[in-house]
C-alpha positions as CSV (number, residue, x, y, z in Angstrom):
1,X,10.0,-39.8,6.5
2,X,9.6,-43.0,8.2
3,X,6.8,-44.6,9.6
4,X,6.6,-45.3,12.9
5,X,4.6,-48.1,14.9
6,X,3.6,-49.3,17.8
7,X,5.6,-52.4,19.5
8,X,3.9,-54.0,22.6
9,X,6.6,-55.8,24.7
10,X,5.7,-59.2,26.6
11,X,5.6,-57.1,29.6
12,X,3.1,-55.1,28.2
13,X,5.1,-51.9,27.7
14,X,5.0,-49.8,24.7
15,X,6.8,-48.5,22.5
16,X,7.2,-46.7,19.3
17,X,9.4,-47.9,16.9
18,X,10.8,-46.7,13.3
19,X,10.8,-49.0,10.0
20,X,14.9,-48.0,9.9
21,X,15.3,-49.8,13.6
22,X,13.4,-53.0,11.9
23,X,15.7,-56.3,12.8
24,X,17.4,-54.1,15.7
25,X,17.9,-54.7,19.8
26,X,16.8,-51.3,21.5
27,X,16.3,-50.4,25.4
28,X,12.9,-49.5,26.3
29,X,12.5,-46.2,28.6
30,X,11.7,-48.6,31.3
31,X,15.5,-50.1,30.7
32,X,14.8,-53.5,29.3
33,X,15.7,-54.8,26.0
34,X,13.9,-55.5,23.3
35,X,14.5,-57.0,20.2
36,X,12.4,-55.2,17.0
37,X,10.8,-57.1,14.8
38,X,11.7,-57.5,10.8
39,X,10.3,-55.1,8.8
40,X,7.8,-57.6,7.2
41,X,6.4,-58.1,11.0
42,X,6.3,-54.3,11.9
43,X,3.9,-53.7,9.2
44,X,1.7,-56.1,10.8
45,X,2.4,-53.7,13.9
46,X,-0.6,-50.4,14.5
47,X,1.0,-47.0,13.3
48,X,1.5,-44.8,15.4
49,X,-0.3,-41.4,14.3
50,X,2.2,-38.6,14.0
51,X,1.5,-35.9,16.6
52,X,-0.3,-32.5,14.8
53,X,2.3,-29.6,16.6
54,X,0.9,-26.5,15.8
55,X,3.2,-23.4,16.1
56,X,2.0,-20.8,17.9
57,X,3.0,-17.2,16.7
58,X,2.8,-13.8,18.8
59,X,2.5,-10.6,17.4
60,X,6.3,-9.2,16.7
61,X,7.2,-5.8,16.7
62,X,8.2,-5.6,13.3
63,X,4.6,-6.2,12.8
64,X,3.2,-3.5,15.1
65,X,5.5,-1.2,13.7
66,X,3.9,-1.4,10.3
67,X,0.5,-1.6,11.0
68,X,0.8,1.6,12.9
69,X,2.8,3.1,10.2
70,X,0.4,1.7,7.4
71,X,-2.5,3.3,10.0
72,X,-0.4,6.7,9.8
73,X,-0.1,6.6,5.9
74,X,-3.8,5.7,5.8
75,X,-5.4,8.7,8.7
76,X,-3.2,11.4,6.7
77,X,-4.6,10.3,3.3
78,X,-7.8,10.2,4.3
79,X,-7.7,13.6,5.9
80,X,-6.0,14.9,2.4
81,X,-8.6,13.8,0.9
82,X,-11.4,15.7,3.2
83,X,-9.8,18.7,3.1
84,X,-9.2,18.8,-0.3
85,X,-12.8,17.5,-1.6
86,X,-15.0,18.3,1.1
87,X,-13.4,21.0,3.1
88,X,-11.6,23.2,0.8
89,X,-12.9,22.4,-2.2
90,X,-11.7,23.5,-5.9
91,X,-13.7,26.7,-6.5
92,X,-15.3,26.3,-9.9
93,X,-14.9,29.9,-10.9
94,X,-13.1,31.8,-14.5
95,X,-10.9,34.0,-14.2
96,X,-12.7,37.6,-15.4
97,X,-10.4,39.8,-17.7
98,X,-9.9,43.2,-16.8
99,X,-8.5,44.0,-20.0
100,X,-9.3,46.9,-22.1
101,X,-11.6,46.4,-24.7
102,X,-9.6,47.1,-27.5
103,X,-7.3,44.6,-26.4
104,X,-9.6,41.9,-26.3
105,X,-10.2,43.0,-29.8
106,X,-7.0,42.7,-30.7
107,X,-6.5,39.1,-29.0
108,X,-9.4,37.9,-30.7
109,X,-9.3,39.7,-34.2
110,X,-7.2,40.1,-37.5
111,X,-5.0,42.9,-37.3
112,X,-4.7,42.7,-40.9
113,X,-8.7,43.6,-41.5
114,X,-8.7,46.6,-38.5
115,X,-9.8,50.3,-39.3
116,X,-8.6,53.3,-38.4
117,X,-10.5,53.9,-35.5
118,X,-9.6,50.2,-34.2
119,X,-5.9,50.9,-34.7
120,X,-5.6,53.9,-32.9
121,X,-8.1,52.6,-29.6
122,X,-5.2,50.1,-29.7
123,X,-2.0,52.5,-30.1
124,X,-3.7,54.4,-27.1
125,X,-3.7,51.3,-24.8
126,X,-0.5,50.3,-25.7
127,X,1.4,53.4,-25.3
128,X,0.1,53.5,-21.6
129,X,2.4,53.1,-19.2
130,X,1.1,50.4,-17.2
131,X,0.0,48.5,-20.6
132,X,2.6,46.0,-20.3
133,X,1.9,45.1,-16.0
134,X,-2.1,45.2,-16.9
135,X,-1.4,42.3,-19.5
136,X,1.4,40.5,-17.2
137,X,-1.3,40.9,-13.9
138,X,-4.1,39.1,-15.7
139,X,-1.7,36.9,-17.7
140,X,-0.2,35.8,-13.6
141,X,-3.7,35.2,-12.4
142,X,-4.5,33.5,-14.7
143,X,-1.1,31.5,-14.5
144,X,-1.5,31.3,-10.3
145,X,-4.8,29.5,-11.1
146,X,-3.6,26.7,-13.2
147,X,-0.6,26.5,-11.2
148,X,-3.1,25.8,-8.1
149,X,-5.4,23.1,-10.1
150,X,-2.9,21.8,-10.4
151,X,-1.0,21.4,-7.4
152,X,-4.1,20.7,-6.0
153,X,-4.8,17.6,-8.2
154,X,-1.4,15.8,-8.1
155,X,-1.7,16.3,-4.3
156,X,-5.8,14.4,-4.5
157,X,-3.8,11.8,-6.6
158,X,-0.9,11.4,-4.4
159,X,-3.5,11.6,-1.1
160,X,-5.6,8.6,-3.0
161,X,-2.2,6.6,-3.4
162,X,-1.3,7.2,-0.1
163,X,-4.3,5.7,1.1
164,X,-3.8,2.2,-0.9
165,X,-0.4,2.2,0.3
166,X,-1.4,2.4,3.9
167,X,-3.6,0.0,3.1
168,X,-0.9,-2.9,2.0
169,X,0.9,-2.4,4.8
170,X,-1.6,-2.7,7.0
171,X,-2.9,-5.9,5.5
172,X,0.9,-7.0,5.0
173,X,1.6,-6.6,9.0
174,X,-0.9,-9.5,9.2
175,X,0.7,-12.0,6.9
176,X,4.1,-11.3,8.4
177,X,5.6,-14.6,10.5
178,X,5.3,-13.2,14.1
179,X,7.7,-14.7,16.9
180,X,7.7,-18.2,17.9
181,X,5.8,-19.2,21.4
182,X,7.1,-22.0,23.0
């Protein structure tokens, strides 16, 4: 970049004047001519201080439009995240089994080292005939709760991403260039 100087003519006008117009004849804004000194005598010459333009920038749409979406993504997190931690919380509960005694035997034992009298409590559960939908019932509850744990847990994690993501574009609509004011 050249530098630029100040050049007083015998008049007493100034003007500013470039290293690359050193040994030139140039026409001041008053109309005269003026002949610029040699580079050697310009840098005897006062520089002239560039000017400090600052640009001014307005808020763009393309900004507003992702902070409020960012603010959207953020106010629905946050509200997943009440509902499902303070408002509706997990219920910390176990699931009770309504099965038959002997069946919990059964589950839990060695058929190999059974009596008599076990064997036969078990033939007489088994050859009921809702024996089969008592064990699918409690078998489905069971089932229905882990299935809601975890729904409910990847929908807590995805709330809690949610909320940082809101977050970046929030903070990102601020870095964003806005438009130019002139």
């Amino acid at each position: 970049m050249a530098q630029t100087y100040l050049l007083k003519t015998p008049d007493g006008e100034e003007v500013h004047v470039e290293t690359s117009q050193a040994g030139e004849t140039i026409t001041t804004p008053s109309g005269k001519q003026v002949e610029v000194p040699t580079l050697r005598e310009m840098k005897k010459l006062p520089l002239v201080e560039p000017e400090k333009t600052t640009v001014k920038r307005k808020w763009s749409l393309g900004q507003s439009i992702l902070l409020v979406i960012g603010l959207l993504i953020t106010f629905v997190s946050i509200g997943a995240i009440i509902m499902f931690t303070v408002i509706f919380p997990a219920p910390m509960q176990t699931v009770e089994r309504e099965l038959p005694a002997e069946v919990v035997k059964v589950i839990e034992g060695d058929i190999d080292s059974w009596d008599l009298d076990r064997m036969i409590d078990f033939w007489d559960f088994a050859t009921q005939r809702d024996a089969l939908d008592q064990l699918r019932a409690n078998g489905g509850i069971d089932r229905f709760m882990i299935d809601t744990a975890q729904n409910r847990q990847f929908s807590l994690i995805g709330s809690v991403i949610g909320l940082f993501a809101g977050m970046v574009l929030m903070v990102a609509s601020f870095f964003l260039p806005g438009t130019k004011v002139e």
